[in-house]
Structure formats: C-alpha cells, structure tokens
N, C-alpha and C positions, 0 to 999 in steps of 0.2 A: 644569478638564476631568478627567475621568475615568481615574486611572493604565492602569489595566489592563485587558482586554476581560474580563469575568466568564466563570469556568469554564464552567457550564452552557450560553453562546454557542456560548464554543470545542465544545463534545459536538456541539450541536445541529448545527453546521456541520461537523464532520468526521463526523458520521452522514449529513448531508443527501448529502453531496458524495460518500461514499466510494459510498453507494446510490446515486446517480444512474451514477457511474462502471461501478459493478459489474453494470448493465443489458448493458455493453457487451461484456466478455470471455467469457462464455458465449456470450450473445447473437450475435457474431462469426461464431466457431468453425462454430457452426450452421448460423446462416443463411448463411456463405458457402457450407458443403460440402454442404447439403439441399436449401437454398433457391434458390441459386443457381450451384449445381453446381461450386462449386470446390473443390481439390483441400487438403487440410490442409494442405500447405505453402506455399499461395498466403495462405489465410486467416492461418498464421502470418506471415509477412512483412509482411501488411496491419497486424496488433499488434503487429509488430515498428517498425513507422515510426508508427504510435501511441505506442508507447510514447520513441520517439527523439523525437517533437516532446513526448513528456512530459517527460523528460530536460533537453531545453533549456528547457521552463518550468520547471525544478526551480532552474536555473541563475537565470535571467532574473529568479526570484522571489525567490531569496535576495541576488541583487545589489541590486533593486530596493528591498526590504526593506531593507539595511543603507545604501545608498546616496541612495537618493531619499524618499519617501513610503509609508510602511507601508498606509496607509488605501488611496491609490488603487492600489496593485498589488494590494491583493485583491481591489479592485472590476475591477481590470483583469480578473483571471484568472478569476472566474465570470461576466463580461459576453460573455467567446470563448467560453467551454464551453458558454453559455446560448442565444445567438445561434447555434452550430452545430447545437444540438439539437431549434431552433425548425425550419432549415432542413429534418435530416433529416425531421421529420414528414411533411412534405408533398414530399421529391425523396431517395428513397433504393435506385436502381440500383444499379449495383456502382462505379463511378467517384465519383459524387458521396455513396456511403456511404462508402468508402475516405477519400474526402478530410474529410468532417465528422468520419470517428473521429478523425482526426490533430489537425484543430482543438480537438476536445475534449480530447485528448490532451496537448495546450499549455496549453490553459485551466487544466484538474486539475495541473498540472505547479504551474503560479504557485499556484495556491490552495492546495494540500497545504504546499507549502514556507511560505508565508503562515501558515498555519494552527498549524504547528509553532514557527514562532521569534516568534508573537506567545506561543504555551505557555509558551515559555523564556522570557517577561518576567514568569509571573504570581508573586507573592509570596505570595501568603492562604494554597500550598499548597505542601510541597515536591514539586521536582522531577517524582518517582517518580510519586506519586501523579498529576500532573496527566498525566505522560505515560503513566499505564498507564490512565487514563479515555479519552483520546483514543484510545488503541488499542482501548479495549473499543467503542468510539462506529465505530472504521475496519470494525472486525469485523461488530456487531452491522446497520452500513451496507451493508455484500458479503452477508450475511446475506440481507437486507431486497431488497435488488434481487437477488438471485440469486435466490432465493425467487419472489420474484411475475412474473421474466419468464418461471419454466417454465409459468404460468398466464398469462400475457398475453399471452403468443404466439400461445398457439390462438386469442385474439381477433382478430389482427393486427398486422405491424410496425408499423404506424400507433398503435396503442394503447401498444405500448411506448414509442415514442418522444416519446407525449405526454404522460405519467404518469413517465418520466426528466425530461423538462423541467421540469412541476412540483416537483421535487427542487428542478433549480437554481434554479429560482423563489426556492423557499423559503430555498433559500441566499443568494440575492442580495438577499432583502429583510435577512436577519440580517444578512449582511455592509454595511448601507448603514446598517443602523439602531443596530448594536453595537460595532464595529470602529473608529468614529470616537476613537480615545484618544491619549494621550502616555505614552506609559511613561520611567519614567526614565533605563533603559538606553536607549531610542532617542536619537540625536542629532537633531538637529535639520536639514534638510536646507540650509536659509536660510545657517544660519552656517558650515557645515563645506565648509571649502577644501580641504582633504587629505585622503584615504582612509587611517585610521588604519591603522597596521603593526600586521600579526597579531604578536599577542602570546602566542599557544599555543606551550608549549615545543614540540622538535622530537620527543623521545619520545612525545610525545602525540599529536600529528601527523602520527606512523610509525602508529601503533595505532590512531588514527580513521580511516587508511587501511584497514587491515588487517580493520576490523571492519565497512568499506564494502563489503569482496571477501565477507567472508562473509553481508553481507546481500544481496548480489547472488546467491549461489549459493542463500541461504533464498529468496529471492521468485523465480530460474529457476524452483524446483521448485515451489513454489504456483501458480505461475500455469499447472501442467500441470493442478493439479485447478479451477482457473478456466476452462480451454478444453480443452483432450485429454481428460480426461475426464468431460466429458460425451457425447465421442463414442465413447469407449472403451464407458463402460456404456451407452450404445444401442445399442452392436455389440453385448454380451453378452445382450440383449433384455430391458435396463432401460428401462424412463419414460424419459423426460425428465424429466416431471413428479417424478419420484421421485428423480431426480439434483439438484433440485432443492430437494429439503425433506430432505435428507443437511444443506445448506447451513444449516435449521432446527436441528438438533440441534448442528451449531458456536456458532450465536448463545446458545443456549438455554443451553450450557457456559460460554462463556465469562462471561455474567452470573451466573449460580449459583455459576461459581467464585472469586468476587473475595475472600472471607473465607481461600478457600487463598492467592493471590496478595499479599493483603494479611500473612499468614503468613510468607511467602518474603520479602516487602519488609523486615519488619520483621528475622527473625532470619539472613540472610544478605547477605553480601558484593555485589554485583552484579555481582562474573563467576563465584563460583557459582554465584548462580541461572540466571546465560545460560548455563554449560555443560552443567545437568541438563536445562534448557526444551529447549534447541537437539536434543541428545543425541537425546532423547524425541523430538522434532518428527521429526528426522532418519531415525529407525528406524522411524517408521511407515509411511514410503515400501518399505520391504522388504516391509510387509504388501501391496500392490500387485499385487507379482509373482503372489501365487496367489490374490489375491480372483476370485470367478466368481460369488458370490450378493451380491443387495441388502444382508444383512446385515453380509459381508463388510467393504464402505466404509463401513456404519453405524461397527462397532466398528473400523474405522482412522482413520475424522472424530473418533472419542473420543481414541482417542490422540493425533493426531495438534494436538488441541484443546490439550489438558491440557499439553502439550511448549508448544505456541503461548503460551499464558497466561502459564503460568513464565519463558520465555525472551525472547520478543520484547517484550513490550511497555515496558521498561527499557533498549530499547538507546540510543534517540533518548537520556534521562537520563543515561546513560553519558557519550554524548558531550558533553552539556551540562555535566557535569562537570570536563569536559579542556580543553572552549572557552574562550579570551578571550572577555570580555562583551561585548566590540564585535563581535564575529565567531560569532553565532551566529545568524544567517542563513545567512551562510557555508558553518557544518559542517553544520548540518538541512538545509539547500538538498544538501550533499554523499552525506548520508542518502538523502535523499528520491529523487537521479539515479542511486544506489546499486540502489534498492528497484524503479524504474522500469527502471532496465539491465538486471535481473532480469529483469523481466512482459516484456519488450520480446522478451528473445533467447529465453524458455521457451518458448512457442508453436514459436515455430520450430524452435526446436534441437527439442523434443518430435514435430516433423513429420519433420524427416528422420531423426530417430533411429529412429521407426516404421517411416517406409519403410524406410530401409538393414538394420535389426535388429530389434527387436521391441520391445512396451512393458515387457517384462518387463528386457530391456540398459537402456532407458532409467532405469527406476525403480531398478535396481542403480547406473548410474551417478551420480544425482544427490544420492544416500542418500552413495557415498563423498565425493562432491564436499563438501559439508555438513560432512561429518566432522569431514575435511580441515583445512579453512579453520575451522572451530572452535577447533582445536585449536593451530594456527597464533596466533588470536588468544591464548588463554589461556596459553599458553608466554611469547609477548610479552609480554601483560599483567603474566605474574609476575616477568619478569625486569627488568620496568619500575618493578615497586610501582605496578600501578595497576592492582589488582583490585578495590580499592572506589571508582576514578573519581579 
C-alpha cells in the first residue's frame, strides 16, 4: 500500500475544501443582515457557533486521526459538510440555514485537521515547503469561493449552494479515491492498546501554546475582512461584486509570490520570517482606519497579502517541528481549533465592537492585539532556542 497521500491530493483537497468553505463567511454576513434582515451581531453569533462546532471537529479529527482510522475520519468529515450542503440547496430559512452552517462547520473542522497531520507524514518534501503549498491551495480556495459568490448571488442562494456542494463533491471523491494509505508514522489502530505519552518537551509545549493565542488573534482579525467587511464597503457604496474580486488580487499575490517565499524559506530562520510576515500582516489593518475608496483595500489586500505569504504559511511547520511524531494530529488539530477560535469570535467580536465604537476602534484594536501576542511568542521562542523549530 501506498506510504503517503501524494502532495498534489493533499493541494487539490485543501483548495477544494477551503473554496467550498469560504462560500459561506461572506456569504453569511450578507445574506443574514440584507436578505433576511438580521442584525450584524445576530449574523456574527450564527459564525460564531459555526465556527464552535468547527473547533470541536478540529478536536474530534485530530483525536480520530491519531487514535482510530486516518482514512475513515476524513471520509467522516467531508460526508457531514457534503450532506449539509445538499440539504441547504433546497431548505435554507433562517433556522435551518443556521443549523446546516454549524453542520458544515463540524464537517470542515475534521477535514482541515485530516488534511494537515496527513501533511506532517509526507517525506518526498520537507516540511515547509509542503505546508506553505497547502496554505497557498487554503488561500487561492477563499480566493476562488469568495470570488464567484459575489457573482453567484445575483443568480440565487440556490446556485450558491449548489456549485459549494460540488466543491465537496469533488472533495469527497479525492478523499475516497487518494487518502486510502499507511504511513509509517501512523500506528496502526488494531494493535495499539495504550494511547502513547506525549513526548513533546514542556518548553515546547509552552510555545505551541503561545503561538496558538497568536494565531487565534491573526484569524479574529481575518475573518473581519471575511464577513465585516464586506458590509463595511457596501456601506461606503462599494459592489459587492467589487469586494469580491479585492479577494482576486489576494489569490493572484499569493501565487506570483512563491519565488519571494521560497527566498525567505531558504535564507531565514522560521521565526524570523513569522515576525516580519506577521508584523507586515498586522500593520495593514491600521490602513482600515481611513480607507474610503475602492482603491484603498486594493493596496491594503497588497500588503496585507505580502505580510500573509512571509508569515503564516510556516507556522503549522513550526509546530511540526516541536511535536512528537506520535502527536501530531494532536498539535495541527490544536492549530487548526486555534485558527477556527479566531473566525468564530471575529465576526462577533467585529459586531459589537461596531455597534458600541466604531470600525475605526475595531481595526486599532485588533492590529495591537496581533502585535502583542507576536511578540510574546518570539521573546519565548528566544529564550527557549527555538527560533528555528
């Protein structure tokens, strides 16, 4: 049998899956407060218990992974997302759309975490590289369905949700027909009577924490320009359509830029590179405050890009770094309910920070939160010697 799922699977399904996903966080936002007249901070709550049943499939998939059957927890977790997506087509009020995002929100939870710690098995490639392709595949996916629901919409929710489905579709056939493997690090579930002891020192384990807070404060703040703002720039009497192909010129970055990224792999540390990426990411959020023209988020999606590429997409390697071999479902599972804590409470926290203050308090606030918890880490890291993993 086949060691390893082959790289190009793993792209195709974290492009399929992260597209299919990213139908729904604009999408949301929208259709609750236009379409069906609810209030921004109903609609964040609604993605915020999306994202809480993302969260416990983050858990449920990293356990299942290292615990039971690799193969059927991924066919688990795109069979929930796929099956909820069928439903919304044809039943999507405001109760029984509420409840399908959550389902989906489960489903993508086991799949992402699936998706990541079969990564951490592959050999052909190190680390870095495999996980900074799966990030460009997560991107160029939010890309791809942000993109074509600001144009699918005017057709009808009924079309978005039948052209999301076919995502999973497509996801569920790779996942049935690719995924079937034995990796060598897997244990075997037949034979294994005891759940091995984590074997990750505890310094390392303090700072896979530490770098979980900061990627919860990195995806809070992203998931404002996944849902708040696009209601932001419709308030300022932007498109939609045009808040939507901003999300074009991200994808378009982050592929063109992989020879710089590959640059940064090759002649730096990797918490150098995550304190310039981050840094950069972070500070674009200040340009927020006094955007008013379309142009504006154009050249903040640039920076904002360029900070993205450098920093984020090596953190997952990071921690794969630090993890025991047995236990790395575990810490990408701990990643992944990291990244989803974030999207989960952003929404919201972005609703009532609008109401109570304004989005200009918001965008100050989440640029220092970032900072912050950056900074936090790389102090750690150096005081640990473990700024190259």
């Amino acid at each position: 049998m086949q060691k390893e799922v082959r790289l190009r699977w793993l792209f195709i399904a974290n492009l399929l899956n992260n597209a299919g996903a990213a139908f729904m966080w604009p999408l949301t936002t929208v259709y609750m407060h236009n379409y069906l007249h609810q209030t921004l901070t109903f609609s964040g709550i609604i993605l915020f218990c999306m994202s809480l049943a993302m969260i416990l499939g983050n858990f449920v998939g990293g356990r299942l992974f290292d615990r039971w059957r690799p193969y059927w927890t991924a066919i688990l977790g795109v069979t929930i997302s796929t099956a909820a997506l069928i439903i919304l087509v044809f039943w999507h009020s405001l109760w029984p759309y509420a409840g399908g995002l959550i389902l989906v929100g489960f489903g993508d939870g086991i799949s992402m975490t699936v998706v990541n710690a079969y990564a951490a098995t592959v050999t052909t490639k190190s680390n870095r590289v495999v996980f900074n392709l799966l990030y460009m595949a997560l991107n160029v996916g939010v890309v791809i369905g942000t993109l074509l629901v600001g144009y699918l919409l005017d057709l009808g929710i009924n079309v978005v949700f039948m052209v999301a489905t076919l995502c999973y579709l497509g996801l569920f056939a790779i996942v049935l027909t690719t995924f079937n493997v034995a990796p060598v690090a897997m244990k075997q579930p037949q034979t294994v009577t005891k759940v091995a002891t984590d074997q990750t020192p505890s310094r390392k384990r303090h700072l896979i924490w530490l770098i979980c807070l900061m990627i919860f404060t990195i995806y809070l703040s992203y998931a404002l320009w996944e849902s708040l703002l696009s209601v932001h720039m419709t308030n300022l009497g932007i498109p939609f359509r045009q808040y939507s192909e901003v999300w074009t010129i991200n994808g378009v970055l982050i592929i063109a830029s992989q020879p710089v990224v590959t640059l940064f792999n090759e002649r730096f540390k990797i918490g150098t590179q995550i304190g310039f990426g981050i840094t950069l990411f972070a500070l674009s959020f200040l340009g927020l405050v006094f955007a008013r023209q379309y142009v504006d988020f154009i050249i903040i999606m640039v920076v904002l890009t360029v900070g993205e590429v450098i920093g984020l997409p090596i953190v997952p390697a990071w921690i794969d770094d630090m993890a025991a071999a047995n236990q790395r479902g575990k810490y990408q599972g701990r990643f992944n309910m990291a990244l989803s804590l974030g999207r989960a409470v952003g929404p919201l926290f972005g609703g009532m920070m609008v109401a109570q203050f304004s989005y200009a308090v918001l965008f100050i606030t989440v640029t220092a939160a970032m900072l912050m918890t950056l900074g936090i880490v790389l102090v750690k890291a150096r005081q640990a010697h473990l700024l190259n993993g």
